[in-house]
C-alpha positions as a printed Julia matrix, in Angstrom:
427×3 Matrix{Float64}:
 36.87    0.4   -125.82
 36.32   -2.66  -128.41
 33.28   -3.58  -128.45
 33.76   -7.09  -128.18
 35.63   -5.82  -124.55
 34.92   -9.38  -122.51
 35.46   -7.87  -118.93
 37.45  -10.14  -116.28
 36.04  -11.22  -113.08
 37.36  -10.34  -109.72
 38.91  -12.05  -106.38
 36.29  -11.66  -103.45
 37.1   -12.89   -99.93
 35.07  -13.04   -96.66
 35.45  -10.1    -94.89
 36.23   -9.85   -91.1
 32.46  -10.15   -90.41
 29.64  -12.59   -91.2
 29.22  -10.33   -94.4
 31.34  -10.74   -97.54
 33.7    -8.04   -98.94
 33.17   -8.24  -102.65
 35.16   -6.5   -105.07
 34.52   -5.77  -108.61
 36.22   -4.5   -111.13
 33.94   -0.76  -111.9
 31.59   -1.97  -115.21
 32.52   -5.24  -114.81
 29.58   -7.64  -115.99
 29.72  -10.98  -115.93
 30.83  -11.94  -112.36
 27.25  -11.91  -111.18
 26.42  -14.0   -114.03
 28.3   -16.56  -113.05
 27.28  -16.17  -108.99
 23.74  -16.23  -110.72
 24.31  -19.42  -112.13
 26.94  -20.9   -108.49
 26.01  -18.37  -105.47
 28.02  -20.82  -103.46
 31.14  -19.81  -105.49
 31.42  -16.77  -104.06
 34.98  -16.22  -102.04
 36.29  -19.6   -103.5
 38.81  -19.45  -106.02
 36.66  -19.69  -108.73
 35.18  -16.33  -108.01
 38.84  -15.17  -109.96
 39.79  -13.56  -113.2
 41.58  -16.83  -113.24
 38.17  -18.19  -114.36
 38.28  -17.06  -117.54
 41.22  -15.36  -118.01
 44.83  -17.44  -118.53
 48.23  -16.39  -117.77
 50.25  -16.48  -120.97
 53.81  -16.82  -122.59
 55.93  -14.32  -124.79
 59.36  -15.15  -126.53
 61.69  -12.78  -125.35
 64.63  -14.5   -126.97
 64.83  -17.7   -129.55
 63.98  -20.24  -127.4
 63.27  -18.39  -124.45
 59.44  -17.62  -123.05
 58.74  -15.24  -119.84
 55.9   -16.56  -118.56
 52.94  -14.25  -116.85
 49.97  -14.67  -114.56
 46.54  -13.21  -115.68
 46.64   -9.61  -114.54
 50.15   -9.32  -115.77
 48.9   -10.99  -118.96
 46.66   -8.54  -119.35
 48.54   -6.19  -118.84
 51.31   -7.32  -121.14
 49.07   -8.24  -124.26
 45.92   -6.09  -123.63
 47.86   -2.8   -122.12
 46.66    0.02  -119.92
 45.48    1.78  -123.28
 43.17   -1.45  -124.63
 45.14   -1.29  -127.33
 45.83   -5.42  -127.52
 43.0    -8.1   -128.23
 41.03   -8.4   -124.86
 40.06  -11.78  -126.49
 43.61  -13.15  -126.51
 43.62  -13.11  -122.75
 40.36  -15.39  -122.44
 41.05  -18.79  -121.89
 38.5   -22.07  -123.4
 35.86  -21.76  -120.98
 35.55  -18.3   -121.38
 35.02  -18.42  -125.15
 32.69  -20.9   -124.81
 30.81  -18.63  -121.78
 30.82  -15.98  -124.38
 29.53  -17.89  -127.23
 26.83  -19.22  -125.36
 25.34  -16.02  -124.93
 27.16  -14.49  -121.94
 24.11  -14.59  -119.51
 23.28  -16.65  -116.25
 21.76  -19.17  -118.7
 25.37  -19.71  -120.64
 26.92  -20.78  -117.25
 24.99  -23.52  -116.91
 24.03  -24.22  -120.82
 27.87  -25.3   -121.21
 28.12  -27.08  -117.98
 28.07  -30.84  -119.94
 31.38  -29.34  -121.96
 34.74  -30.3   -121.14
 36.02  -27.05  -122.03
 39.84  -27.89  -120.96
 39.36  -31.53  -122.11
 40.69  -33.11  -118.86
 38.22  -35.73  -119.02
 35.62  -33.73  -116.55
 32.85  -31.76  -117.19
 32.66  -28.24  -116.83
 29.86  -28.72  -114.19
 31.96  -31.53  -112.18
 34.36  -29.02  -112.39
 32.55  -26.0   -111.05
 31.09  -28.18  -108.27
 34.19  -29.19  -107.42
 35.96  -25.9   -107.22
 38.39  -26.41  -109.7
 38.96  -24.64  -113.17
 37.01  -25.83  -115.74
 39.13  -23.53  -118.27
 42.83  -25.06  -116.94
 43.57  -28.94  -117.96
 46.14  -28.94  -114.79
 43.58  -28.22  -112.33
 40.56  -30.87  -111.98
 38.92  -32.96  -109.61
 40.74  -35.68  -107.56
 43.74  -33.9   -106.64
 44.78  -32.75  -102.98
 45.35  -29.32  -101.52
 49.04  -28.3   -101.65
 51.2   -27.92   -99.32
 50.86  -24.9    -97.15
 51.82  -22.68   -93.81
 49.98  -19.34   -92.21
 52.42  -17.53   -90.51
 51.18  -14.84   -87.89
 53.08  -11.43   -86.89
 54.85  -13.26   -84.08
 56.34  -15.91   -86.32
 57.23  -13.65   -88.98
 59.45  -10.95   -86.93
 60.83  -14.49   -85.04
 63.22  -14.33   -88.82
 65.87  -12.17   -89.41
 64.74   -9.2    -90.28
 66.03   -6.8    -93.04
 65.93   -2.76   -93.18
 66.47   -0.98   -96.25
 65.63    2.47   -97.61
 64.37    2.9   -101.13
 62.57    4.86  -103.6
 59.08    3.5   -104.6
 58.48    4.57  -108.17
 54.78    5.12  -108.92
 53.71    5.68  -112.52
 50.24    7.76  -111.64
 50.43    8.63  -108.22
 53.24   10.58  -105.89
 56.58    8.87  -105.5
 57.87    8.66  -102.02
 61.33    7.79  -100.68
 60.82    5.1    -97.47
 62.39    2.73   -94.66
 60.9    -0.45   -94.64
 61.7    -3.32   -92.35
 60.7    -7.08   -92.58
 61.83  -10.33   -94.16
 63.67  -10.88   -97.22
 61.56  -12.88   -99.26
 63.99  -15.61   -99.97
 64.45  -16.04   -96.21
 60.52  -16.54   -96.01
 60.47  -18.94   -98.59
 63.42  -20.9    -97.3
 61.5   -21.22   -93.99
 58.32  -22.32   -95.57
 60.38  -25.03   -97.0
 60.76  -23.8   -100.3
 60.97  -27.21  -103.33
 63.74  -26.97  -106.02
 61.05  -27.25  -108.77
 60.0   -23.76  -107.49
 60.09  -20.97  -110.37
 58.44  -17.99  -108.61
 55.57  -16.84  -106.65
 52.24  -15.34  -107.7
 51.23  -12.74  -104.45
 47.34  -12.31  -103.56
 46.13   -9.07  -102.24
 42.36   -9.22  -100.63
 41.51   -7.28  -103.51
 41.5    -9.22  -106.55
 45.23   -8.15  -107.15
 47.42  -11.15  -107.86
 51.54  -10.13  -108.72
 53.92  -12.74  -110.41
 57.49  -12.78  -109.21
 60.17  -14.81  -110.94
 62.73  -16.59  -108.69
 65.62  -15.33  -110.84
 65.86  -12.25  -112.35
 64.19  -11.37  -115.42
 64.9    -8.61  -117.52
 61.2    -7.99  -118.7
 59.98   -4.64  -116.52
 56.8    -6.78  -115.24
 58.94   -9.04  -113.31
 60.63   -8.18  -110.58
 62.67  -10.89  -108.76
 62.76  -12.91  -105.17
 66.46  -14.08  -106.06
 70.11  -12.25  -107.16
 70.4   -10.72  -110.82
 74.42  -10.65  -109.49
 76.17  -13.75  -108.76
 78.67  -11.7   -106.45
 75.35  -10.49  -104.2
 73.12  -12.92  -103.16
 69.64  -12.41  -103.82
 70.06   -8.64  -103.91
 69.1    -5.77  -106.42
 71.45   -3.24  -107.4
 72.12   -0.02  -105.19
 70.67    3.2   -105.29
 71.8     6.81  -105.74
 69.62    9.22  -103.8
 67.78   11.63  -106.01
 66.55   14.93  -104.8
 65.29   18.08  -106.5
 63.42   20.67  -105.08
 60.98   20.83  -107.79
 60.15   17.24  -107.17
 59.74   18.02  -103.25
 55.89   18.21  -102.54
 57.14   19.79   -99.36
 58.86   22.21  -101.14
 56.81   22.56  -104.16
 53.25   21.88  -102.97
 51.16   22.35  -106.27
 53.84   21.11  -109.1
 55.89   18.71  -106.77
 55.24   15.07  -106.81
 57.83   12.87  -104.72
 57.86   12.59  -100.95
 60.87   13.29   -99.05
 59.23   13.52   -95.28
 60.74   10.23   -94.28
 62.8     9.9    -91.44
 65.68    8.19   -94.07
 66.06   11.49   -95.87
 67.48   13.32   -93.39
 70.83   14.14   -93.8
 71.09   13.47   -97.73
 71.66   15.23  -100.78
 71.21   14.58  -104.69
 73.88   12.03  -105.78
 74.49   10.85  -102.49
 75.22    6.56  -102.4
 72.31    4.69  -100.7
 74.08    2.53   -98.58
 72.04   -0.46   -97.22
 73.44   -2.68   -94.61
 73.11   -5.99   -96.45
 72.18   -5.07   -99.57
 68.48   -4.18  -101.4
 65.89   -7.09  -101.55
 62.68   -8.7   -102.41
 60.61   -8.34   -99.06
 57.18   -8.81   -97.04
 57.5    -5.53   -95.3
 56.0    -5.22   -91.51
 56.95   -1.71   -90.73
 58.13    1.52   -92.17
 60.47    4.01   -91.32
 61.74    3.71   -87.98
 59.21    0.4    -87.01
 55.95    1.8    -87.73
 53.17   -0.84   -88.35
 52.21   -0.89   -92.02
 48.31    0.69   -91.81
 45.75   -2.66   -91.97
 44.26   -1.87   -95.45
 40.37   -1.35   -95.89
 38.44   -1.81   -98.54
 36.38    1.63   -99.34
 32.69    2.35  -100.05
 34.22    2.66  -103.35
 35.74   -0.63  -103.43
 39.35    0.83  -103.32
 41.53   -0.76  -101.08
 42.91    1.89   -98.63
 46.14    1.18   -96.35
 49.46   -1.0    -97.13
 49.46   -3.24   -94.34
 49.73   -5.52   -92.34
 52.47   -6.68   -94.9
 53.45   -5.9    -97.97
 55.71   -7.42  -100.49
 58.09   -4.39  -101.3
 60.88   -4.74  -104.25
 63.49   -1.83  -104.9
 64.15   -0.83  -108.35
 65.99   -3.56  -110.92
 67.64   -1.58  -113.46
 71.2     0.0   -113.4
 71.41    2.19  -112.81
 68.34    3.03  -110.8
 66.1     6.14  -112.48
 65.26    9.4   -110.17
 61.43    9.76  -109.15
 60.14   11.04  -112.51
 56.79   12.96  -112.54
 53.37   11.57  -112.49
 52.14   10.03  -115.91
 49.05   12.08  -115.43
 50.21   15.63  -114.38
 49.4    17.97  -117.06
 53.22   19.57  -116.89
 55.83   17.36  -117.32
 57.99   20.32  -118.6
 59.74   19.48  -115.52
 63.44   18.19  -114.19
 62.16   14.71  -114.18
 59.31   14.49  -116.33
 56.87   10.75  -117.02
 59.32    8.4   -118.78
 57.67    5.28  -119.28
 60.52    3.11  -119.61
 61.75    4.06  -116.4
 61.92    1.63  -113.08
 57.88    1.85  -111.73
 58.42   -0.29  -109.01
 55.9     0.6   -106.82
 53.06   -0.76  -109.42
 54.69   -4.68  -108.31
 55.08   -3.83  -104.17
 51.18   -5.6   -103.56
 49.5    -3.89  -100.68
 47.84   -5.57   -98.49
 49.7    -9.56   -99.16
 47.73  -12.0    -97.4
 48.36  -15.09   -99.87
 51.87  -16.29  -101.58
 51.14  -19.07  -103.66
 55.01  -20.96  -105.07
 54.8   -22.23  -108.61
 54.27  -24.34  -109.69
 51.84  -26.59  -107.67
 53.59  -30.01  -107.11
 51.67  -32.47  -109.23
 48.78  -33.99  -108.23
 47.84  -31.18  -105.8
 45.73  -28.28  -106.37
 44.89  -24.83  -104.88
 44.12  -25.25  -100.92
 40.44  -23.46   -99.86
 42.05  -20.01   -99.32
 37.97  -19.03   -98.36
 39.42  -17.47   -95.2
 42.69  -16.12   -96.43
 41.18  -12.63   -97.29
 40.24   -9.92   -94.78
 40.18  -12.14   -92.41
 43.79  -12.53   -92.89
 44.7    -8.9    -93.0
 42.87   -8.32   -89.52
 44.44  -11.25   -87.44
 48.07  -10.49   -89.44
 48.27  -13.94   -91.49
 50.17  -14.5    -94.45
 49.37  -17.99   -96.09
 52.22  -19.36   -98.38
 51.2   -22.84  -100.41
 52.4   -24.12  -103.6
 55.72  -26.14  -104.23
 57.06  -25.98  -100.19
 57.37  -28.88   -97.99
 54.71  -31.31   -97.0
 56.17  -31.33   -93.38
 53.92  -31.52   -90.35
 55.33  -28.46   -88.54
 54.54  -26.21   -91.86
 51.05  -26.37   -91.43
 50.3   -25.24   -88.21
 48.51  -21.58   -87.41
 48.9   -20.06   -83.73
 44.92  -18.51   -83.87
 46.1   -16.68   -80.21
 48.75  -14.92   -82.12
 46.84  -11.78   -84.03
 48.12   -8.5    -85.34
 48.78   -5.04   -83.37
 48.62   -2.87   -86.14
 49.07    1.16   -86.08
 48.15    3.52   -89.05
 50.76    5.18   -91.23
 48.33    5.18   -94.42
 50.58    4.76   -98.09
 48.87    4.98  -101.85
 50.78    3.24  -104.81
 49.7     2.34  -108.12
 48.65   -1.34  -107.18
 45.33   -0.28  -105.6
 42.3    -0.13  -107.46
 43.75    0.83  -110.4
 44.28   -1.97  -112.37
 43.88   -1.99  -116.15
 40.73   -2.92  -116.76
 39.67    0.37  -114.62
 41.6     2.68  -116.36
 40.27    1.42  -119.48
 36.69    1.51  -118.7
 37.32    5.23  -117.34
């Protein structure tokens, strides 16, 4: 690790009881710092990587910048290895944190600083729950838009079945069925704004996921809308991939892909996947036949534990789609589909767990809305809140609080669970 390593802080909601849920990133050290300094910060936004950590740009093309949120930042410019500049991810107010002497005492020593230069202090800032780090974000501006949806109101859309491969880089691939609503049709309903460019997705965790209306050809981003103008919104179909010395069934110590589901019946290597419809970006409710999505937990060990109630699933992007390749981690990969790393990972971008969807960008003059609540809470009554750049309409902001969750357990375990970056680094 560098030893300069300036560790981000992490999303904590209320949990389902009086008690809050807090998650931390393993080693992480300055969060409490800064709850030290603002205990009444904890489970607002502020209590965020986003604190100190920015989102950033790279030029792809002349002329042409894919833009990131801060975990895919990080990911992107620091790496899973730490082989980047930790430092470039840190935004004004965190170098100025830092500088001060990265302590309880630094919080509040820089608090007469307009770190973002917005024309208010860092302290009006903090007091105000805004970022004192992000010029776009200050006090005086109203809550966005928004709309919770419940269970009921989400399987009131049309709702879209398809069966698909999710590619994990270090844990087991798995072939599934999942069933919910296509993404676009969500955001259409919500009232989706033409100055919309994408969604960042919020898992009760401290996850947050960036997804790019259109598609982008960068392996980070995987799309809401079409990459084909001749199928709308859809990704490109699969071939069915099947090897017995990928079958854990078959192969119990060497395998690594799971072909129990109910889907797999019936098929054979090289078979067409044929999806009524077409593949999609979607907030899955069930699995394999209509089995609820397990409610996800968060573990003694701060892991989060369980899928559901929804989750925001995309299929592979590339063409044509890669075969469930062997675990990054397994010792043999002397094997008929051994680790490739520039194959399609999907199942790193399908969040666990969604409870927020915030639409970029925020309309102007409008900021975050309190999404205090919009953690476990969330995942126990079977919410979803979407805010951002959707319509202002009366009828979008109403939340049926008689209309919770049934959920069932059918347990799942991807790469987007506690095993972001920073944790892999630090281990």
């Amino acid at each position: 690790m560098k030893k300069n390593l300036f560790l981000i802080l992490a999303l904590i909601f209320l949990s389902a009881t009086a008690t809050m849920a807090a998650y931390h990133h393993e080693g992480e050290k300055d969060a409490d710092k800064f709850l030290t300094a603002y205990p009444d910060a904890a489970a607002t936004k502020l209590d965020h990587c986003a604190l100190c950590h920015s989102g950033g740009q790279y030029e792809k093309k002349t002329d042409y910048w894919v833009s990131m949120g801060s975990c895919q930042w990080c990911h992107y410019s620091y790496g899973y290895d730490g082989a980047g500049e930790i430092e470039d991810t840190i935004n004004i107010y965190g170098v100025e944190y830092k500088a001060a002497g990265r302590n309880a005492a630094a919080v509040t020593s820089i608090n007469s600083l307009d770190s973002d230069g917005d024309g208010y202090t860092n302290g009006e800032e903090i007091d105000a729950g805004t970022f004192p780090g992000n010029a776009d974000d200050h006090p005086g501006l109203t809550p966005a838009p928004s709309k919770i949806y419940t269970k009921n109101q989400l399987e009131a859309l049309d709702q879209h079945t398809q069966f698909m491969l999710m590619n994990a880089s270090r844990s087991d691939d798995k072939y599934t069925e999942y069933t919910g609503v296509a993404l676009k049709d969500l955001l259409d309903d919500a009232g989706i704004l033409p100055t919309a460019t994408g969604i960042t997705v919020f898992a009760p965790d401290g996850w947050s996921q960036y997804h790019p209306l259109e598609y982008e050809e960068d392996a980070e981003m995987y799309h809401v809308y079409g990459n084909m103008p001749d199928q709308t919104y859809q990704y490109p179909p699969a071939t069915y991939a099947y090897d017995e010395e990928a079958d854990l069934a078959k192969n119990p110590e060497d395998g690594w892909c799971e072909y129990d589901a109910p889907g797999c019946a019936g098929r054979s290597n090289g078979d067409n996947i044929v999806v009524d419809g077409g593949l999609k970006a979607l907030l899955a409710i069930s699995r394999d036949g209509g089995t609820p999505l397990e409610t996800g937990v968060l573990t003694d060990a701060n892991k989060l534990d369980g899928e559901g109630p929804y989750r925001v699933v995309v299929p592979q992007k590339r063409t044509p789609p890669n075969a469930p390749d062997q675990r990054s981690s397994a010792d043999n990969q002397n094997v008929v589909w051994p680790y490739t790393y520039d194959w399609d990972h999907n199942a790193g971008a399908c969040s666990r767990s969604a409870t927020i969807i915030r639409v970029e960008p925020l309309p102007e003059g409008t900021t975050d809305v309190d999404i205090l609540e919009a953690g476990w809470t969330y995942v126990d009554e079977g919410k979803v809140l979407i805010y951002g750049a959707i319509a202002a309409n009366d009828d979008k902001t109403t939340d049926d609080n008689n209309d919770n969750n049934d959920n069932n357990d059918n347990n799942d375990d991807d790469d987007d669970d506690d095993n972001c970056f920073i944790q892999s680094v630090i281990k």
